[in-house]
C-alpha positions in Angstrom: 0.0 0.0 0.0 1.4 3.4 -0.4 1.3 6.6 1.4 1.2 10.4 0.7 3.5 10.8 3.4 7.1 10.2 4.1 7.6 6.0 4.8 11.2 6.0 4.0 13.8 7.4 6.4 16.1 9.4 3.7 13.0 10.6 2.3 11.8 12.2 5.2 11.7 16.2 4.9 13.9 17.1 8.1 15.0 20.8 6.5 12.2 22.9 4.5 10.0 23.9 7.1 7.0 24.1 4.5 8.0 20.2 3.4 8.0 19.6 7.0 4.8 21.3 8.1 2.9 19.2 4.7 4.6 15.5 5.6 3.1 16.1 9.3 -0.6 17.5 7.9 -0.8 14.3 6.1 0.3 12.2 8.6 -2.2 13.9 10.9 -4.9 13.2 8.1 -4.3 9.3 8.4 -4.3 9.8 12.2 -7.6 11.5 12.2 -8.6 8.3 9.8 -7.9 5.8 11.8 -9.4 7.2 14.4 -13.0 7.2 12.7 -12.6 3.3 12.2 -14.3 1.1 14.9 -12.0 -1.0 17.1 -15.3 -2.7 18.9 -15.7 -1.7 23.0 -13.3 -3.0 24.5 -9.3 -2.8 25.4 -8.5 -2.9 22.0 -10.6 0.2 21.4 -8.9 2.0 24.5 -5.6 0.7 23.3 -5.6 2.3 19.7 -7.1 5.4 20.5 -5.0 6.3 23.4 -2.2 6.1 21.3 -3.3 7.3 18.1 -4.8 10.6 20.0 -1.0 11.0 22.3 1.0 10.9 18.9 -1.4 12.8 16.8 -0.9 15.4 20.0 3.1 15.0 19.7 2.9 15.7 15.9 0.5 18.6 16.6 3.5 19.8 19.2 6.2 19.7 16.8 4.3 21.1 13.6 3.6 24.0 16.2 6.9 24.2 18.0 9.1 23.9 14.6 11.9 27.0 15.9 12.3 25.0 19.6 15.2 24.3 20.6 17.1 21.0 20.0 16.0 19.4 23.6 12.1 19.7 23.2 12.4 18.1 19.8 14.3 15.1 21.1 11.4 14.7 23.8 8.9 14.6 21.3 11.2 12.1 19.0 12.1 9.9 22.1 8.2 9.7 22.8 7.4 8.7 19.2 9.6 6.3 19.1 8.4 4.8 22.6 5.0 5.0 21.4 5.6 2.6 18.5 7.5 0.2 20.7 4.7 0.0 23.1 2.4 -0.3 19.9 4.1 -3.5 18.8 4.7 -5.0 21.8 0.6 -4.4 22.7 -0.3 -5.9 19.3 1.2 -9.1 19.9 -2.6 -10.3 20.9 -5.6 -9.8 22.5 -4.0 -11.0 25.5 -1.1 -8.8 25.6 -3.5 -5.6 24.8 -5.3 -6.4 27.9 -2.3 -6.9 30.4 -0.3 -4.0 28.9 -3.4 -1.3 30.2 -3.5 -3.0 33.1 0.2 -2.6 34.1 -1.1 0.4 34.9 -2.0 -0.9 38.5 1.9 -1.6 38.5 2.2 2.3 38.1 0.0 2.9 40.6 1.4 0.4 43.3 4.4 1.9 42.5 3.4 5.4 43.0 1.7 4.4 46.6 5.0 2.7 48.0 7.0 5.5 46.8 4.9 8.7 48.0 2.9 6.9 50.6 5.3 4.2 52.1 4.5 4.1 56.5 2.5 7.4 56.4 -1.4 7.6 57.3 -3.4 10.5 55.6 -5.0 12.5 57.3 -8.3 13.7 56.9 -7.8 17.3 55.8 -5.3 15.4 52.9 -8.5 14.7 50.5 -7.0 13.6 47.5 -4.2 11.1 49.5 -7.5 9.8 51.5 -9.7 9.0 47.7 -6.2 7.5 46.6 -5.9 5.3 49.0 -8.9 4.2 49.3 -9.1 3.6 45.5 -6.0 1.3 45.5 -7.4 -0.9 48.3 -10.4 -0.7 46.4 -8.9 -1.9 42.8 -6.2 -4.2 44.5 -9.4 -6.0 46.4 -11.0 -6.4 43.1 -7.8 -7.6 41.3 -7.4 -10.3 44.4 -11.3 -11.2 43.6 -10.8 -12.5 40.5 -7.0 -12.9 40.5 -6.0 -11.1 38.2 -2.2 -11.4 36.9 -0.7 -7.9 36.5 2.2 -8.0 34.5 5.1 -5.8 35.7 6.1 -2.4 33.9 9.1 -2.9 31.5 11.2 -0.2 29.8 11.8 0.7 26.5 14.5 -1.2 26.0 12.8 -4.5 27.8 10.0 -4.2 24.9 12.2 -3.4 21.9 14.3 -6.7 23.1 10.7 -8.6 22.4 10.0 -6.7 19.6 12.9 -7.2 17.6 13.7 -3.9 17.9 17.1 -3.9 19.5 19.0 -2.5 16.8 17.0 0.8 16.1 16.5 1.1 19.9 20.2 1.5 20.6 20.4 4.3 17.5 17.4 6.8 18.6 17.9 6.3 22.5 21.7 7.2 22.5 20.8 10.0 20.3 18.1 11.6 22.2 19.6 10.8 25.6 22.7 13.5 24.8 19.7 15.7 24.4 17.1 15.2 27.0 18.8 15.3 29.5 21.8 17.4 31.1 24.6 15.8 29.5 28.1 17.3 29.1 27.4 17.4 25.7 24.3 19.6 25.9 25.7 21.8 28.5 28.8 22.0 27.4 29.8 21.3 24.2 30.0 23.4 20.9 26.7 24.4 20.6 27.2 24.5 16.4 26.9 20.8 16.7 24.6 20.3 19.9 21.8 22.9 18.0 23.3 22.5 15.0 21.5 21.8 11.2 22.5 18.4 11.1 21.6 17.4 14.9 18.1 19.2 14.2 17.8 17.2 10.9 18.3 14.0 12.3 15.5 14.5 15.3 13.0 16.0 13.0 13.7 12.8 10.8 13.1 10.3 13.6 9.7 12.0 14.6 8.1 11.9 11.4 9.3 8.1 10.9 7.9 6.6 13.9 5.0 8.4 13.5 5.0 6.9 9.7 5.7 3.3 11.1 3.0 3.2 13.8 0.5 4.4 11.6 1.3 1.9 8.7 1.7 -1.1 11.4 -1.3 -0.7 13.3 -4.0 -0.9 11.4 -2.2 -4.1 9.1 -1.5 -5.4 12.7 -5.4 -5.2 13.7 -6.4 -7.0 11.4 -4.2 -9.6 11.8 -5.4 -10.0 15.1 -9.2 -10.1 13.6 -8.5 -13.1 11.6 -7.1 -14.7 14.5 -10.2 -15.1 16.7 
């Protein structure tokens, strides 16, 4: 099948800003597509449209944000690319659709032993007291009908299952020297650290796994249809 926008990395617009601004309107256009289809009611539903609406949010960013510096591009790069990781490693099945929402709970377990670890609220403290009580309400249920959660697993973890090792090693180191502190962003030559061809290669990665999640998901979902 072929597509109006950009599917091939070198042919990615990463310089003319109008180029730019036209791959991402079209990529937005098969976003707003794929969001009209019907997915049923269920998790699949709430996974595709989750992440359909978050990237077609991060593309929305960066078509608006296009003079930002180096380090709010490389978020919005970073996030794409984690997006389509999770998307693939979600698709696998039915099955894994399900238990990826619902590591979720893991997030939240997590967030309760670290901000609420030997410390009773007190009453004045609404929203700790409706937290609280929510988690003993949803970890009561998930014991009711013992329910496996499966634990949360980084980037990396998913693009190891995902065959997606090599890539993964490519945009992660080159974001990291960017969205974060580093030596390099603080203190290197900023020619190269905001530089044309360090700009070039972050716009490029955005639009690409944008491109790639929207040209594997809906191939993937029906793969998954003629399965059951």
């Amino acid at each position: 099948m072929s597509y109006e926008f950009a599917t091939n990395f070198k042919k990615v617009p990463n310089e003319s800003e109008d180029s730019i601004i036209r791959n991402v309107n079209l990529l937005i256009s098969y976003l707003d597509l794929l969001l009209e289809q019907d997915y049923g009611s269920g998790d699949l539903k709430k996974f595709v449209n989750e992440i359909l609406n978050y990237l077609k949010k991060l593309l929305n960013r960066f078509r608006s944000n296009l003079d930002e510096e180096i380090d709010y591009h490389s978020w919005i790069a970073r996030n794409t690319y984690e997006l389509f990781v999770l998307t693939k490693y979600g698709l696998q099945s039915h099955e894994k659709v399900s238990e990826v929402i619902l590591t979720a709970v893991d997030d939240y377990r997590d967030i309760r032993k670290k901000l609420f670890k030997d410390s009773e609220p007190v009453e004045e403290d609404v929203d700790r007291v409706e937290f609280l009580s929510s988690m003993e309400k949803l970890d009561s249920i998930i014991d009711e009908h013992e329910i496996d959660i499966e634990k949360w697993k980084s980037t990396g973890q998913m693009a190891n299952e995902t065959d997606l090792n090599f890539e993964h090693g490519i945009i992660f180191k080159l974001t990291s020297k960017y969205v974060h502190p580093t030596s390099l962003f603080l203190f290197g030559n900023k020619n190269f650290v905001q530089g044309k061809d360090s700009k070039k290669a972050i716009f490029s990665s955005t639009q690409w796994y944008a491109a790639k999640l929207i040209t594997y998901m809906p191939n993937r979902i029906e793969e998954l249809k003629s399965a059951t």
